[in-house]
N, C-alpha and C positions, 0 to 999 in steps of 0.2 A: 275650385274643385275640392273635393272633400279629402282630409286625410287616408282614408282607407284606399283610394282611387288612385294614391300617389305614393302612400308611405316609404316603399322600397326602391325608389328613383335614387341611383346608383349618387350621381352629382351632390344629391340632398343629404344623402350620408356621410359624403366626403368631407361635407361643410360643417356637418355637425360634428364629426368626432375630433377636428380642425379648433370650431370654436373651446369643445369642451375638454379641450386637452387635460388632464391631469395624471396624475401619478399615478401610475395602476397595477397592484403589486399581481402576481399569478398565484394562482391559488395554492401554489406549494409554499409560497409567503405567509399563508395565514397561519401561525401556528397551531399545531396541535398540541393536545393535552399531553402530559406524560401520563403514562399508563398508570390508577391506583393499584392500592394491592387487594382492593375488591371495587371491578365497575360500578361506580354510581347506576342506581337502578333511576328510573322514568316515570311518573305518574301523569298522564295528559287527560286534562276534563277540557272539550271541547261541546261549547253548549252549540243551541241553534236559532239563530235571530237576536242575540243578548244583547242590547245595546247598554253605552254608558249608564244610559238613564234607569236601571235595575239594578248596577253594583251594590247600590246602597242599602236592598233587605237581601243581602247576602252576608252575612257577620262572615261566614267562614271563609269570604273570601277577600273582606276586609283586614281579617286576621292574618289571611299570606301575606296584604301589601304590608302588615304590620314588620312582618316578619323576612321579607324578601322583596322584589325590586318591580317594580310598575311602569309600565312603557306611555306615555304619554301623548305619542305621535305613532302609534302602531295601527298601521292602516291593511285592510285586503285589498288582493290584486283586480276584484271583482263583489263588490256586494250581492253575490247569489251563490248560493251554496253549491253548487258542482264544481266552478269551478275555483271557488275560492280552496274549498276542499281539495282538488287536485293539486293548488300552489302549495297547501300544507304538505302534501302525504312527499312531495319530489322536490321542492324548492326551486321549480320551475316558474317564469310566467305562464299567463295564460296562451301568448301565442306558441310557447313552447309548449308547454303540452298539448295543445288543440284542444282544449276545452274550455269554450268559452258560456255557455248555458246548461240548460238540465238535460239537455235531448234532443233529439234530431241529429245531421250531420256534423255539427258542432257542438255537440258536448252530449252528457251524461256520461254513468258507466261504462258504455259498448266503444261511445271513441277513449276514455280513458284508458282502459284492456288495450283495445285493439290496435293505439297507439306502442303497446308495451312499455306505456309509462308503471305498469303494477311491477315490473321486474326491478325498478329504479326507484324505491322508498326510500324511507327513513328505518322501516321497517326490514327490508331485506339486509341494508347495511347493517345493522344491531345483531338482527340473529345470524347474520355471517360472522360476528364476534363473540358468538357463544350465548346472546341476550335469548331467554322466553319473549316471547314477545306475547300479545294477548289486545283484540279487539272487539269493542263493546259497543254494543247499540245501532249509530246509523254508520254507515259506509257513504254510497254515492249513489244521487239519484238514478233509477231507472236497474238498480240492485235487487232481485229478486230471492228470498230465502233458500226459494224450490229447485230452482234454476241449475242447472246442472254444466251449462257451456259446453254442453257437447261429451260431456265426461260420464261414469257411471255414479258419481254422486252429488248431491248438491255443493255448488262451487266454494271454494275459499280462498283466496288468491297467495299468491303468493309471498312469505317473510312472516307470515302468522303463523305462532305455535299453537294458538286458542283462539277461538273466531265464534262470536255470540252477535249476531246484528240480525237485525230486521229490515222488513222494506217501508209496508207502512205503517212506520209507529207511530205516526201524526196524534192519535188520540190519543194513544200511551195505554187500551186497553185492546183487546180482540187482535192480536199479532200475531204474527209466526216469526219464530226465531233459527237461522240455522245456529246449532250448537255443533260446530268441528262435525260438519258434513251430514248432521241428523236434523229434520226442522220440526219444533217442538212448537207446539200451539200454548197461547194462553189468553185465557179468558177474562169474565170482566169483576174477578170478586178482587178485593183490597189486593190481596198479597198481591193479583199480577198486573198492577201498576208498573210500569215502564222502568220508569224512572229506580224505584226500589230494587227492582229486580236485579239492573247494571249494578245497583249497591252492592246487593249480597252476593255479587256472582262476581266481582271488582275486589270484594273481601276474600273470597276464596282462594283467587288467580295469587293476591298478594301473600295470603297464609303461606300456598304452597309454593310459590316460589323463593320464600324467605327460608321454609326450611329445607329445600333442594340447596340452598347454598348458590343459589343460579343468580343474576344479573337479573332484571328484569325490567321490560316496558310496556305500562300497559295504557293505550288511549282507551278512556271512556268519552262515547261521542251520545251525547242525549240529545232527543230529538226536543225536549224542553228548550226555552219557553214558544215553540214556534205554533202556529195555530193548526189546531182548534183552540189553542189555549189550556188545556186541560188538569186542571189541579190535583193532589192526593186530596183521598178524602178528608185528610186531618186539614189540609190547609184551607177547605170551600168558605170560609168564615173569614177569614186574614183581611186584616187593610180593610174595616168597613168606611166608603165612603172615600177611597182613595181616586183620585181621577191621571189623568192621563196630562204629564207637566205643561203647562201654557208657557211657551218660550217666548222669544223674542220673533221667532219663525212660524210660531203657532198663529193658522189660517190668516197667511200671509205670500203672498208672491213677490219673489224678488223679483226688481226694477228689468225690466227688457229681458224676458225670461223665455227660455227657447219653446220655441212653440208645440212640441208636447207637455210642456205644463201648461202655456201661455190662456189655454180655454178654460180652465177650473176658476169657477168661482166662490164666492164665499162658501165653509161649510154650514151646511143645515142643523138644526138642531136637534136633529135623530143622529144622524153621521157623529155628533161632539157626544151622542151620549155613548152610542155605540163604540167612540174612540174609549172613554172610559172605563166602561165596563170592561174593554178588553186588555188596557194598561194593568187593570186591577185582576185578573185572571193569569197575566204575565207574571206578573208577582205575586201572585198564588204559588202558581207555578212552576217559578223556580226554587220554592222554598225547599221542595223534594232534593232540588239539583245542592243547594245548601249541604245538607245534610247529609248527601251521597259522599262529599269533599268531606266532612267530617267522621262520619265513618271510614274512609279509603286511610285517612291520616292516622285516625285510632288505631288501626289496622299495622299500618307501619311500624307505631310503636308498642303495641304491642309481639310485634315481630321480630323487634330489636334492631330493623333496618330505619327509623326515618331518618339519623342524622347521617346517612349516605343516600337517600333517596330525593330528586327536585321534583317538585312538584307544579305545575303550569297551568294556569286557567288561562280560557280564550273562547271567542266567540267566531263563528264562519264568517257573518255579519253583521251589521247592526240595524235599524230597523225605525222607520219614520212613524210617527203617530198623528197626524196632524198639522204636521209643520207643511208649509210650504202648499198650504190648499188641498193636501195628500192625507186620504183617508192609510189605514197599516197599510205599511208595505216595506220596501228596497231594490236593491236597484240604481240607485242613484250614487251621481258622486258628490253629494253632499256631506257632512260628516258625522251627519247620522246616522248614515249607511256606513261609510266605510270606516271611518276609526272608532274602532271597537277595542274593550281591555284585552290587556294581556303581563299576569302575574306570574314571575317565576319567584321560587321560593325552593333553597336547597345549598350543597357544600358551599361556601367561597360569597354566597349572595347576599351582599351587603342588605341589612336591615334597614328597612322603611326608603330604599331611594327612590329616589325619581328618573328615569332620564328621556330627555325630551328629544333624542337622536331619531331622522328616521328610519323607523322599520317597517317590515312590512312580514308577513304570513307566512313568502320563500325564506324568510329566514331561519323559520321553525326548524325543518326538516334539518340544515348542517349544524343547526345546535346541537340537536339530538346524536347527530352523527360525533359530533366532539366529544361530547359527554362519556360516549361508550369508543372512544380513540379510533372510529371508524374513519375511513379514508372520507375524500368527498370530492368527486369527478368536477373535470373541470369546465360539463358544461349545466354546472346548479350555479343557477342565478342568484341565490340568497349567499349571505354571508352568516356566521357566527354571530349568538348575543352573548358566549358566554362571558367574553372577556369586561364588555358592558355591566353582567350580573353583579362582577367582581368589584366594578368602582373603577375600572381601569379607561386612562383620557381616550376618546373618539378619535383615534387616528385618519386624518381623513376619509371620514364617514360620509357616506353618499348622501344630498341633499335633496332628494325629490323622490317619492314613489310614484309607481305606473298603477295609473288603474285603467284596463282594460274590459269594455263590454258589448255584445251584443243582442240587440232587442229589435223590435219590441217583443217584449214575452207575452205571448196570449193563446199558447197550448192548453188544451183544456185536461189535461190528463197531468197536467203540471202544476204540483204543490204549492207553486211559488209564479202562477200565472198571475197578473197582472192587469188591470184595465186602466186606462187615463186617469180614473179622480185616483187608484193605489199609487199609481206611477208607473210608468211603463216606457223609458225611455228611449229613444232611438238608439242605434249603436253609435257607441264613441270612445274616445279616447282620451286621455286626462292624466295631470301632470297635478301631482299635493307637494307642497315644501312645507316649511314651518311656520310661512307667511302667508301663502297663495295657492288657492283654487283654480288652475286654469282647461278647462273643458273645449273640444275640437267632437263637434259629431259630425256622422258622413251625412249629411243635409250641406255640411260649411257653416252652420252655428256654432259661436263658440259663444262661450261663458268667461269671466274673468274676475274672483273674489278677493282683496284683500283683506286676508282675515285679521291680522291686527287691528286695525280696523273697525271690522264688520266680521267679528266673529260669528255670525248667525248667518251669513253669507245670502244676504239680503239686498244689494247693489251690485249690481253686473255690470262691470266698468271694460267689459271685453269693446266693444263699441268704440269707447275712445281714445282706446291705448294708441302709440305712436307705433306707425307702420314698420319700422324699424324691431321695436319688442316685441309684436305681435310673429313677425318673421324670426326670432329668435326664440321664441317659444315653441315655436312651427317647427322650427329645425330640430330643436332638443327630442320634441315629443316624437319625434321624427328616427331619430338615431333610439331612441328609447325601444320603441313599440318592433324595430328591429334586430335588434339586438339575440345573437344564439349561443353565447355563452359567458361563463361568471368573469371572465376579463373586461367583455364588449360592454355587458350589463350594467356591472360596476363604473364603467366608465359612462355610459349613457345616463347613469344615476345622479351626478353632478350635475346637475341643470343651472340654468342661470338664478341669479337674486332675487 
């Protein structure tokens, strides 16, 4: 019987939080910051589809790891934008918030609201502490500019002092943007380029609230590099001849491969070129989003705020090209999809670290909430990086993320619909350590990578594992996917070796 059929059988949870006893401090345990004598302000660039494989024509974002600390094992709760973005904005899972896709009864905008997850941010907590807060670009699928929720002007939710987002900025030209309740159109000549536009309206937000003397946090969320792909016009030239990386998993199927991938065969040689062209528009692409980070920082210091301001890059997801017999797409729990960068850079953050601890996207939001000495309820499933930023030892730090999804995705009104050769997986549910891949979909196929190993996660040894491991993985994932607040969580997050 499949996981989803069973997950919350009373006995299986008893067993699992049995085996995975440890030490589980309550959230009033995690320290808080002491208060400065002016709140660290907030800078969050949140791109969209950015995988690993683009950090590298981003200098300015090379420059933060120069300068500030890079998560190595920092995975989402879901490789699809809604509700990865939900796990950002609350520090919730997906089964906690209810959002698990872009739309329909399980996910978008309308269950995120309608949940009253917007009353429980990151955002509401900060400007309860006196923060401006300020939101740029994309919000959550199925967010509409015009849209009014029943009110007498177009909506803006709540914990934002400045709200600039669009709905489809997919191309990055011909959009509507609400600006703080008014929806301003803009067309297709250079200046109203997407991407720019968040720049100089990202500069302004930071001007004035440096000289308000106010706190301030401001996400910019670009809908860059996600498709159409679409470049500034300075950048259409960039990368001539650049193609899309041949990995180890490039048009390749791993061994005994669940059978929504199991029918793809070889790619064609229209598909490898079309993968190209489009790696090479990506990275066009982002060069806008580059430069956005480097004017937001100019800005800073010209404002006389950067050395109190952290600054964070990250991506919703990350995003397959080719690998695995899969024309673009995500979705998957490969780790192409789900571990994506994430750079912080700011007070206390040790220069150039590494750390390889798992994290995961719920943890954004209580960082954020530390930062500005905001409380953080005791049922947000993330825990704090900041103490990580600082260099300081991983005191039993939780050894496995949850990634939680369901599909298949094939809404046709859906930005991020899916077909078999993209990938378009069934629902499941899935267990990442620092070693191991282990995948449970509601069919009863499961997956099992050792990535040490087989880091390209290319042999599916689910098949032979011994009935004994396979039942202890069962059980973990088990307590995991059920779990409703940051004590349960925490504890469901130690999984086995």
């Amino acid at each position: 019987m499949a996981i989803t059929h069973r997950r919350l059988l009373a006995a299986t949870v008893v067993a699992a939080l049995s085996l995975l006893a440890v030490w589980t401090p309550a959230r009033g345990a995690e320290p808080a910051p002491a208060p400065a004598a002016t709140a660290p302000n907030i800078i969050f660039v949140l791109t969209d589809d950015l995988a690993w494989n683009l950090v590298q024509y981003l200098p300015q974002v090379r420059q933060l790891q120069n300068e500030g600390v890079t998560f190595t094992n920092y995975t989402v709760t879901d490789s699809l934008c809604c509700p990865s973005r939900s796990s950002i904005l609350t520090g919730k899972l997906p089964h906690n918030t209810g959002v698990f896709t872009n739309g329909g009864a399980d996910g978008g905008f309308a269950v995120f609201k309608g949940r009253g997850n917007e009353n429980r941010t990151f955002a509401t907590a900060l400007q309860g502490k006196g923060y401006r807060t300020a939101f740029l670009g994309k919000y959550l699928n199925g967010y509409l500019p015009a849209d009014t929720q029943g009110g007498a002007l177009p909506y803006v939710p709540p914990g934002w002092s400045e709200w600039y987002v669009a709905g489809n900025g997919y191309p990055e030209y011909n959009y509507d943007l609400n600006e703080n309740h008014t929806v301003v159109h803009y067309g297709s000549a250079p200046a109203d380029y997407l991407t720019n536009v968040l720049s100089r309206k990202g500069k302004d937000f930071i001007q004035r609230s440096a000289a308000a003397g106010t706190p301030f946090l401001l996400e910019v969320s670009t809908f860059a590099p996600h498709s159409p792909f679409t470049p500034a016009n300075q950048d259409l030239d960039d990368f001539p001849g650049l193609t899309a990386p041949r990995t180890a998993a490039y048009d390749r199927l791993p061994s005994d491969p669940p059978s929504w991938l199991a029918g793809n065969g070889p790619l064609t040689a229209q598909e490898k070129s079309t993968l190209d062209t489009n790696f090479r528009k990506r990275a066009q692409s982002v060069q806008a989003v580059d430069r956005l980070i480097g004017n937001l920082r100019a800005q800073l210091t010209a404002s006389g705020v950067a050395d109190n301001t952290y600054v964070v890059f990250s991506s919703d997801n990350g995003f397959h090209m080719g690998e695995y017999r899969l024309t673009g797409g995500k979705q998957t729990a490969f780790d192409t999809d789900v571990r994506v960068p994430l750079v912080v850079a700011g007070p206390g953050a040790v220069p150039g670290l590494r750390r390889d601890e798992i994290v995961q996207n719920v943890d954004l939001a209580p960082t954020f909430q530390r930062i500005g000495a905001a409380e953080v309820a005791v049922d947000v499933d993330g825990r704090s990086l900041l103490g990580l930023t600082r260099g300081d030892p991983a005191s039993n730090w939780r050894t496995g993320a949850l990634i939680e999804h369901h599909g298949p995705n094939q809404a046709a009104d859906d930005p991020d619909a899916q077909d078999r050769r993209n990938g378009s997986p069934t629902t499941y549910e899935a267990l990442r350590t620092a070693t191991y891949t282990y995948v449970e979909y509601s069919n009863g196929e499961r997956e099992y990578y050792d990535r040490t190993v087989d880091p390209h996660q290319l042999d599916n040894l689910a098949a032979g594992l011994p009935a004994a491991r396979l039942a202890a993985l069962h059980t973990a994932l088990v307590a995991y996917v059920g779990c409703h607040s940051h004590s349960a969580c925490w504890t469901a997050g130690h999984v086995p070796a």
